[in-house]
C-alpha positions in Angstrom: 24.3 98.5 106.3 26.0 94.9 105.7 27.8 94.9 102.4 30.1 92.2 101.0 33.3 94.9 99.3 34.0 92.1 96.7 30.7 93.1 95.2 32.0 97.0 94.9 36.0 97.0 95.2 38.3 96.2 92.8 42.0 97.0 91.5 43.3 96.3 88.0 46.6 97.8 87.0 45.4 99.7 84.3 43.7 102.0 86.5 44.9 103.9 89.1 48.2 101.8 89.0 46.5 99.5 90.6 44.5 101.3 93.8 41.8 100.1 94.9 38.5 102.0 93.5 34.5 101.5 93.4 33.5 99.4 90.4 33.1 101.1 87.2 34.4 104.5 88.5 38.4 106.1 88.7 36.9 107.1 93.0 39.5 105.0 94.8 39.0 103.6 98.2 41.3 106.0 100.2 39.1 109.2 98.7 36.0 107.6 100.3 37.3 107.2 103.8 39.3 109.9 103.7 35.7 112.0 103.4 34.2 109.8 106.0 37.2 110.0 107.8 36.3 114.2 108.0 33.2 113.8 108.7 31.5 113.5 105.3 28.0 111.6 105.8 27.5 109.1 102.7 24.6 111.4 101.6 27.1 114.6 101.1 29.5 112.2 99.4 27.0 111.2 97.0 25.7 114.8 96.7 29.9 115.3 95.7 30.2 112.3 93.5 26.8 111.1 92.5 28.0 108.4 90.5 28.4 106.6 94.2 25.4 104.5 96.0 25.3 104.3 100.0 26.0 100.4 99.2 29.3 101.5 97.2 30.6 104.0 100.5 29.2 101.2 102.9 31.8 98.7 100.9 34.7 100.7 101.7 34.4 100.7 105.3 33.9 97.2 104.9 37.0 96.7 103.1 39.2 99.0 105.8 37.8 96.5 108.1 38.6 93.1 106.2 42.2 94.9 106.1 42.5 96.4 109.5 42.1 92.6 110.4 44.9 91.2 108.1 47.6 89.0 110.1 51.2 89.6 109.0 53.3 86.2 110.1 56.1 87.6 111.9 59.6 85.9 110.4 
């Protein structure tokens, strides 16, 4: 599933100091993949914290990826 994270991620520093988090909820990124990362499937995730959509779980991997990918300029 092909998601564009801009559409599900943010971070304000109001909330969470700043972490990122799915839209409208406190969930932040790192809890998602963390869960994936243990071999939560997006279904039982949901099942934990229905307030998420497959689309919303899908956007975190897509943002780990859009950062995995991140150049830092050597000084």
């Amino acid at each position: 599933m092909s998601v564009n994270w801009r559409e599900y991620i943010v971070s304000t520093p109001d909330v969470l100091h700043g972490r990122p988090r799915i839209d409208g909820t406190r969930v932040p990124v790192s809890l998602i993949l963390g869960y994936l990362a243990a071999g939560n499937s997006p279904s039982q995730i949901i099942e934990e914290l229905p307030d998420l959509t497959e689309k919303a779980i899908a956007a975190c991997l897509d943002f780990a990826r859009d950062l995995s990918s991140y150049e830092v300029l050597a000084s």
